[in-house]
C-alpha positions as CSV (number, residue, x, y, z in Angstrom):
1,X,-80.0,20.8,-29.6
2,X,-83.6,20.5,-30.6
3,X,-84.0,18.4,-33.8
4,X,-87.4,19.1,-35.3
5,X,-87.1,21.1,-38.7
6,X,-90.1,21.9,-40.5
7,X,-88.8,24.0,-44.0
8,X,-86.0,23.0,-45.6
9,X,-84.4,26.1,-44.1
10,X,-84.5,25.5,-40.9
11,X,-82.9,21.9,-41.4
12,X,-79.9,24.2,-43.1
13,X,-79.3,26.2,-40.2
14,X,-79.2,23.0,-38.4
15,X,-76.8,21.4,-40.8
16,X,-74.9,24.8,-40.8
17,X,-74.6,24.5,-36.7
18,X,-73.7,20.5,-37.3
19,X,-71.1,21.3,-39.7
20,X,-69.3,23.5,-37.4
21,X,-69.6,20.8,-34.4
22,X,-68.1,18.4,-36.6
23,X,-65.5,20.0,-38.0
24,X,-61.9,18.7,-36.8
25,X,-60.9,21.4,-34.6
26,X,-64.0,20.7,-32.4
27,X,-64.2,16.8,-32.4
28,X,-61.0,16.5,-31.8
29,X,-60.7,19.5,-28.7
30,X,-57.5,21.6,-30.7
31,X,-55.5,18.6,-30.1
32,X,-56.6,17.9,-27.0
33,X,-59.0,14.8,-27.2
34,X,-57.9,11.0,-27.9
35,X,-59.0,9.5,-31.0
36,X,-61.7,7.6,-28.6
37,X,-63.2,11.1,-27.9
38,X,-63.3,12.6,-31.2
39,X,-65.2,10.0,-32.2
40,X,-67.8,9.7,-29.9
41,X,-68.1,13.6,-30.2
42,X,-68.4,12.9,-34.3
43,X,-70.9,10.3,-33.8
44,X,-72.7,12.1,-31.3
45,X,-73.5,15.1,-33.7
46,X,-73.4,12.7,-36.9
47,X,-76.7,11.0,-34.8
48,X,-77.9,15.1,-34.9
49,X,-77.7,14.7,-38.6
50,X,-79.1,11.4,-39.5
51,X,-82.0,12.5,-37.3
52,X,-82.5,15.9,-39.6
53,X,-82.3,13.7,-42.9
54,X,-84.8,11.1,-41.5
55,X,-86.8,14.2,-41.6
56,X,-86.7,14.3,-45.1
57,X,-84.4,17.0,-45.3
58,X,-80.9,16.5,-47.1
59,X,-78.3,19.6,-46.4
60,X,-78.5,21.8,-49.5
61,X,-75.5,23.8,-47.8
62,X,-71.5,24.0,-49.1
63,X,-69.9,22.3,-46.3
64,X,-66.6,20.3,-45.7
65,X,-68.6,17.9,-43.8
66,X,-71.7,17.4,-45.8
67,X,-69.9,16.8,-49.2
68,X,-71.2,17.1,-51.8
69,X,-74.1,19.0,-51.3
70,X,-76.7,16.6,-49.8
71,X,-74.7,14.1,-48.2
72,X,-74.8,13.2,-44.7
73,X,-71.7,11.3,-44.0
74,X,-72.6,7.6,-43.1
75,X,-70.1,7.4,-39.7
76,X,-66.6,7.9,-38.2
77,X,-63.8,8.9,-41.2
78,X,-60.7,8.7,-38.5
79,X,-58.3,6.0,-38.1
C-alpha cells in the first residue's frame, strides 16, 4: 500500500482502507490467527497509519478504529 497522500482526501480513503484492515475480523483471521499474529497484523497496518498522520493528516472519518474522529490509535489494544 502506497503511503503518500497529498489532500486530506486521499489520506481518508487511506484511513477508510486502514480501518477495514484493522478491524477484528481481519487481524485476528475469523478466529484463525494467535494473539501473536493479530498483533503483528495490527501493528503492521497501525505503522500504515502513523505514517499517514506524520503526513500531517489526521482521519476526519467515523470509524471504530480511529475513534474519535482524528485519532490514530497509539499501539496494540489486545491482551
Amino acid at each position: 500500500m502506497k503511503i503518500n497522500p497529498k489532500t486530506q482526501k486521499e489520506a481518508d480513503l487511506l484511513y477508510e482502507k486502514l480501518s477495514h484492515e484493522m478491524t477484528d475480523e481481519v487481524i485476528y483471521q475469523d478466529g484463525q490467527a494467535t494473539e501473536k499474529q493479530a498483533k503483528a497484523t495490527y501493528l503492521y497496518w497501525l505503522d500504515k497509519a502513523k505514517q499517514v498522520e506524520r503526513l500531517g493528516f489526521k482521519p476526519t472519518i467515523d470509524s471504530d478504529v480511529f475513534f474519535p474522529v482524528g485519532n490514530v490509535p497509539t499501539g496494540w489494544y489486545g491482551a
